[in-house]
N, C-alpha and C positions, 0 to 999 in steps of 0.2 A: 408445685414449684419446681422449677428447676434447677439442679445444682450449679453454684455461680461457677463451675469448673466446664462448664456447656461451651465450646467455639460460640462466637459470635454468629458466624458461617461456616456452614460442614452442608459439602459437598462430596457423594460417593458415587462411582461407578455409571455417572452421567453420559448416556450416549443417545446421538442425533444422526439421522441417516436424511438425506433430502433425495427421493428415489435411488440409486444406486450408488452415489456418492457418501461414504460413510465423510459425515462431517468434525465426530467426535464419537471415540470408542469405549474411552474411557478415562472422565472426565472428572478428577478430586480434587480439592481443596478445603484447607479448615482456615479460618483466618481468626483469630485470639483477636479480643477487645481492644482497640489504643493503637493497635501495630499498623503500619505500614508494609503492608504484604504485596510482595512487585510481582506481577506473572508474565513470564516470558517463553518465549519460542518462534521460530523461524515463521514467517508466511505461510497459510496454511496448516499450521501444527493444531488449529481450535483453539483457538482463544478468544476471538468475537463470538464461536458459536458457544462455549461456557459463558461470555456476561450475556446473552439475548437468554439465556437459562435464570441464570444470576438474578437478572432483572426481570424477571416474568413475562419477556415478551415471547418466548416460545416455552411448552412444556417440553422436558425428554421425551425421548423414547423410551427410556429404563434410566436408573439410579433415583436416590432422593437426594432432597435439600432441604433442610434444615436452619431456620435464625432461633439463636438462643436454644437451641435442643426442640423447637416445636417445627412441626413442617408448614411447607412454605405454603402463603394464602392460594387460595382458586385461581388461574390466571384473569377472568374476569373482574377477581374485585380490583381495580387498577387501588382508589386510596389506600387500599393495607398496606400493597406494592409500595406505595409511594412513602409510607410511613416507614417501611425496613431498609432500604435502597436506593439508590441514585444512580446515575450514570453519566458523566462529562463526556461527550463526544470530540473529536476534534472540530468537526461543524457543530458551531452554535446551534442549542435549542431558543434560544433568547430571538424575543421578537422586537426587529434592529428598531425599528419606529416608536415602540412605546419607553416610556421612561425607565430606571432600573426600577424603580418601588411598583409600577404596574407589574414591571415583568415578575417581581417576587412574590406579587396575590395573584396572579391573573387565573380566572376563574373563579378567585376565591374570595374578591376584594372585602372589605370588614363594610358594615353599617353600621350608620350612625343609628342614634338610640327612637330615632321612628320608623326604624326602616329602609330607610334611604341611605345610599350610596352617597359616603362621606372622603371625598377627596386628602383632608386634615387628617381623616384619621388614618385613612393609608397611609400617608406621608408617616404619620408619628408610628405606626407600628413598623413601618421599613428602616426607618431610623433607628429604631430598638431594637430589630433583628440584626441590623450591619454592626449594630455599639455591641451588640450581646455577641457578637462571633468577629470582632474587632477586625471587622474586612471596611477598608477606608473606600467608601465610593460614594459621591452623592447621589441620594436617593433622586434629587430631578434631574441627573443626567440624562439623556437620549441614549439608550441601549445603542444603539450603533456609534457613538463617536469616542464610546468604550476602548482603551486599548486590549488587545487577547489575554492578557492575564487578568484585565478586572471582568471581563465579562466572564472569564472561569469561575470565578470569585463569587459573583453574582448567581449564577448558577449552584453553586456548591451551596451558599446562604437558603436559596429557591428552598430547595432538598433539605436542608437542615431545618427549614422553618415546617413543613411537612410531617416532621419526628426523625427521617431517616438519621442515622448515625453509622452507615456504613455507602461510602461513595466510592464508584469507579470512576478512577481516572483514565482516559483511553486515549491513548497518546498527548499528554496534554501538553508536552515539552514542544513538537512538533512546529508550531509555530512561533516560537520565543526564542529572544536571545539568549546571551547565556546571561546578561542583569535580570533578566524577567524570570528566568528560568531561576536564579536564586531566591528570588524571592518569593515565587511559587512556594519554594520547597521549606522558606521560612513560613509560611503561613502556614501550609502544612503540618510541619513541625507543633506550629502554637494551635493550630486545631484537633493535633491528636491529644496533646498535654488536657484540651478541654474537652478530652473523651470520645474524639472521631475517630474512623476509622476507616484505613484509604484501603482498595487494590488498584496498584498503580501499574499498567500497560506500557511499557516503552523498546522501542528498540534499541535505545542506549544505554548498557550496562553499564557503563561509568556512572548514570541517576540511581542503578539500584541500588548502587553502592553508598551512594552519596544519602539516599532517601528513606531507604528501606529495612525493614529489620528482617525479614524472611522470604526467602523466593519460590516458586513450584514453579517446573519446566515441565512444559509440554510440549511434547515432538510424534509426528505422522498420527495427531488426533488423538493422543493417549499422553497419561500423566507419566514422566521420568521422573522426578524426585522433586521433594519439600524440604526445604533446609538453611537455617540463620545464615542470614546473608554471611556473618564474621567467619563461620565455618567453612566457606565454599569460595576458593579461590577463584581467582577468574579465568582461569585455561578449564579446570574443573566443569564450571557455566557452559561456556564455551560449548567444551566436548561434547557434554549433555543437550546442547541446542543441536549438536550436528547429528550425532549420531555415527563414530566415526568409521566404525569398521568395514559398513557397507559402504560410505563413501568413498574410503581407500580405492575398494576395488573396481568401482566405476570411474572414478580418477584414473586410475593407472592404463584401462580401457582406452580412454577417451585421448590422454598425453599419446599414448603411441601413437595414436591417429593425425595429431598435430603436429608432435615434433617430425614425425616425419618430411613434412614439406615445410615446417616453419623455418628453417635456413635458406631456402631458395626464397620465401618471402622478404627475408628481413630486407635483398635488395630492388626489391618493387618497387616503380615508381611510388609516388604518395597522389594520394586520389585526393583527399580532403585533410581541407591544414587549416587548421583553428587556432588562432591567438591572441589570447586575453579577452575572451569573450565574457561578457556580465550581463546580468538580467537583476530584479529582486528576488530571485531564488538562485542562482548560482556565481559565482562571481572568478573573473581573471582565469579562465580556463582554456586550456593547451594539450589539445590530441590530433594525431594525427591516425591516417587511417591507408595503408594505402592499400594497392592491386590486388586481387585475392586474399586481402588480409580482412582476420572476422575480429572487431574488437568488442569486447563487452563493456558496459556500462553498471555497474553495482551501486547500491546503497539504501538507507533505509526510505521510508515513507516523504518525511519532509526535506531530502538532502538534494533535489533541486535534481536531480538525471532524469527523469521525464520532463522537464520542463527543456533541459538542456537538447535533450532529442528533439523535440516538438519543433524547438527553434530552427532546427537543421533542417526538417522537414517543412518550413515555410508557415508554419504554426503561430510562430512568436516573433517579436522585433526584438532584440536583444538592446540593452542599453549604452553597449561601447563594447569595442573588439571585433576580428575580422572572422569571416570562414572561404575558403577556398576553393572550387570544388575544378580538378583540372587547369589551378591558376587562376581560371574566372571567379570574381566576386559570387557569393551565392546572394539569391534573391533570400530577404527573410519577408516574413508577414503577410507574404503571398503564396500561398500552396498550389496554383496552376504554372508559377513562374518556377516554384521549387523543382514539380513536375518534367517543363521544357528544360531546365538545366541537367534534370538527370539525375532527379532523386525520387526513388521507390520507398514508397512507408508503408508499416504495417503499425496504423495508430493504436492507442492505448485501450479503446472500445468499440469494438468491432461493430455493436448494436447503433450508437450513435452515431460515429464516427467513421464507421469501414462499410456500410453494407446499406442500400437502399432497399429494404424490405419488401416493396410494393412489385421490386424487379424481378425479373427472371436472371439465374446465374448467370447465363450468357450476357446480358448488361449489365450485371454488376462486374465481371470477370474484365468485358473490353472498355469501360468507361473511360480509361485513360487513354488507347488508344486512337478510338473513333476516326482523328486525324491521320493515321496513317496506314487507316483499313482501309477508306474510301477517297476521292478527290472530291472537292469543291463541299466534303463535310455529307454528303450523301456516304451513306454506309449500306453497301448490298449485303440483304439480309445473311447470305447463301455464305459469305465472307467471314460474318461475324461468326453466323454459328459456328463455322469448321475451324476458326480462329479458338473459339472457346471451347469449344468440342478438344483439342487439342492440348488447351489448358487443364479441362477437366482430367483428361488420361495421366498427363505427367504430374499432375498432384496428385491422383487416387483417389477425387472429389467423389463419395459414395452419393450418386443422383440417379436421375431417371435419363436425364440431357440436361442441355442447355437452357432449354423452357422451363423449367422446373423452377418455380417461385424459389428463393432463396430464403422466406421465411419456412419451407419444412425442412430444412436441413438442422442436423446436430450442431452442437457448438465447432464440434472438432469440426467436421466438413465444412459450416460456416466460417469457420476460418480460415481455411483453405483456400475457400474463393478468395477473403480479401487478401492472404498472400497471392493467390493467383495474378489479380490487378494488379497488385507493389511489382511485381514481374514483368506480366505486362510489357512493360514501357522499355523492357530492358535497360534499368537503371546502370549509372554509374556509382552509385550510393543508394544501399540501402539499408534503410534505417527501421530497426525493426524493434515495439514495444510491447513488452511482455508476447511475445508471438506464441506460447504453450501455453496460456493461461485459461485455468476453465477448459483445457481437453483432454480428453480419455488419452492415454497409454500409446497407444496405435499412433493415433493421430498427432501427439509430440512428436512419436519419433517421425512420422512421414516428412511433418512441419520442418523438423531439425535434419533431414536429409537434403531438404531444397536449401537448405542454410548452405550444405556442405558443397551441392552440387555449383550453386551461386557465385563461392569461392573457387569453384575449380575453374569455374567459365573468365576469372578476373574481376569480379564484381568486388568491392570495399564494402563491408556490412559493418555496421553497428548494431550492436545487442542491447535490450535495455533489458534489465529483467530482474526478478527477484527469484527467480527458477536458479537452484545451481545447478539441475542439467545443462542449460541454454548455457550457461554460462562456459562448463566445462569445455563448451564445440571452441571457443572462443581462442587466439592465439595468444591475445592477451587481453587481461580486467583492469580499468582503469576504478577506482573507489572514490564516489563524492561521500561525502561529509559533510553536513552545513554547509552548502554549495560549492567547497573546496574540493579539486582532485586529491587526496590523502596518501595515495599506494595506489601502485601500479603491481599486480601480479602475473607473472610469466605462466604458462599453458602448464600444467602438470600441481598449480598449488594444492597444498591439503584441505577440505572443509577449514579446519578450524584459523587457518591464517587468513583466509578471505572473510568469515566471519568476524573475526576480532577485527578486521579493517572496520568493516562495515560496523560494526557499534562502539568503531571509535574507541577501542582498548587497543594503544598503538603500546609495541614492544613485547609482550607477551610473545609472539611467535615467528617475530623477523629475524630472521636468520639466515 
């Protein structure tokens, strides 16, 4: 037997490497019965790679884990899994076609007493589990015509009907307002009372606050500290997400660089003028961007700045509001016409989105320009190449040439090309998303050089990013929030001022 003094969950010295990339160095958590334990950290600190641990979908490398003081089942026996654990994703596991009472046995549906597959009796045991964890949804509803907070609901009942009594929530505010997002946290509330037990994932410290009894940060893949929420001020949080002392001094680097010519910009024409633009992710939004000026774009997962990028880039049709690009209307919802008006993007996923695999660098590098390599749309081979051959040099694309399939290149050099093409076309606007992400060291900075050089030629760039390097190159950060701009930050901000924008703990460090 175990002493009832056992964590629920005790995790020690958990670390994960995916070839050279340490993902998690050193990865702890204990989380006590009934509590409400919030785990946070910046993008990239390991926090999805501890719950794919958490949840048996990958083993470590090294540390244990522990439910109840016993160690954790085989990762093959998935049912044990299922009886200690859960995990609420922000994309629904619930399959949107079948009813909720299907979705809550599926697999496992009850038979009737010969055997057979008893429709009544699903229904009556779906109705007992909803009455018994007092989640209001009818069992013959259609999973899909669900609003987001019942089909979490649905999900969380799924897992509790299994035995689990310890559930992650992973992002789950992300798509709720803030009535849904209340009552999430009321349910919450009355399922810990009946002996649940959350870890709850958010990028908005104002929930941990509100939700939480204890938090553990995790920052560059390693555990910072475990501590009752009531103990742990929120600049405190903060600081511990950022890690401030190194980022001082890469701050203070990166500000001499831009204050320097940021006064000769502030009288630049304006390249792009945006006003009151709304979508269902972001709404009534007002940036301008102009000549040589590099603006950033921040905030967390669900606060609508990729979307709002995308839109710029001919992505998305906005639902009311203007964009400008040189006084012309910009094209939206057409990305060849975003294109001829003179906007360069480096989209959000290079794999779908940026890079035709099947191609050689040389066509993927000049795909945008084709028209104005050749006349009448003939392109002479001899053109292209020394066209992209030329691309490759001034990026430092590490290849063989131009022929060189673009599936054997590194992410980093993969992504070089697609900035290469955003290039390309000699954009007046370029709009560039997460453009570091997923690449080694070297190859940020290369990436973040064409940023600088881009600016120096005249070009208007938007940054979208959740990188605070990218961000630092930036003259200034504009903060969404729930699709709202919230704060605007000047080139030289501290880590923790632009954080606390971003999870929406306004006051703390404006000043």
């Amino acid at each position: 037997m175990t002493s009832p003094a056992a964590p629920l969950v005790e995790a020690t010295g958990i670390a994960k490497r995916y070839g050279p990339t340490v993902a998690l160095a050193d990865g702890r958590l204990t989380v006590r019965a009934g509590e409400s334990h919030a785990l946070v950290g910046r993008n990239g600190a390991g926090k999805s790679t501890l719950v794919t641990v958490l949840t048996g979908l990958q083993a470590p490398d090294a540390g244990t884990l522990l439910f109840d003081g016993e160690p954790a089942p085989p990762l093959g026996d998935r049912a044990a899994w299922r009886a200690k654990v859960a995990c609420v994703y922000q994309k629904p596991t619930v399959v949107p076609e079948l009813t909720v009472a299907e979705n809550l046995f599926i697999n496992r549906q009850p038979e009737s007493r010969r055997g057979f597959f008893s429709w009544k009796k699903l229904r009556a045991e779906a109705e007992r589990l909803l009455h018994t964890w007092d989640i209001h949804v009818d069992p013959d509803a259609r999973t899909a015509d669900l609003k987001v907070e019942d089909r979490q609901m649905v999900e969380i009942a799924r897992a509790l009907s299994q035995g689990a009594r310890f559930i992650v929530l992973d992002e789950p505010t992300a798509q709720l307002d803030n009535k849904e997002i209340e009552r999430l946290f009321a349910r919450m509330r009355s399922l810990q009372d009946s002996g649940v037990t959350f870890l709850f994932i958010s990028h908005h410290l104002q929930e941990v606050y509100e939700v939480c009894q204890t938090v553990t940060v995790l920052r560059d893949a390693r555990w910072i500290t475990t501590a009752p929420v009531a103990e742990l001020p929120r600049p405190a949080l903060v600081e511990a997400m950022a890690g401030e002392v190194v980022a001082e001094q890469a701050a203070a680097a990166a500000e001499a660089v831009v204050e320097q010519d940021g006064a000769q910009r502030a009288g630049a024409p304006v390249v792009l003028d945006v006003r009151g633009l709304t979508s269902d992710t972001y709404a009534d939004v007002d940036l301008t961007v102009r000549r040589g000026e590099v603006v950033g774009l921040a905030g967390s997962s669900g606060s609508g700045k990729i979307n709002l990028a995308e839109s710029l880039a001919g992505l998305h049709t906005p639902t009311s509001g203007t964009a400008r690009l040189d006084g012309e209307p910009l094209p939206f919802g057409d990305v060849s016409a975003a294109l001829a008006a003179g906007v360069g993007c480096v989209p959000r996923d290079r794999h779908d989105q940026g890079l035709v695999t099947g191609m050689s660098i040389g066509d993927n590098a000049t795909m945008s320009v084709l028209g104005r390599l050749g006349r009448y749309g003939f392109v002479g081979t001899d053109r292209k190449r020394a066209f992209a051959r030329d691309l490759i040099e001034r990026l430092d694309i590490h290849a063989e040439g131009p022929d060189q399939p673009v599936s054997d290149l590194s992410g980093g050099n993969a992504q070089k090309v697609v900035m290469a093409r955003a290039l390309a076309s000699d954009p007046r606007l370029l709009v560039l998303i997460n453009p570091t992400a997923g690449v080694d060291v070297k190859s940020k900075e290369s990436l973040l050089r064409r940023v600088d050089s881009a600016r120096d030629d005249g070009t208007a760039v938007l940054v979208v990013s959740d990188e605070l390097d990218d961000l630092r190159r930036c003259d200034r950060v504009l903060v969404l929030f729930h699709g709202r701009v919230v704060a605007e930050h000047a080139a030289g901000w501290h880590d923790h001022e632009l954080i606390a924008s971003i999870e929406g703990v306004q006051g703390d460090h404006h000043g």
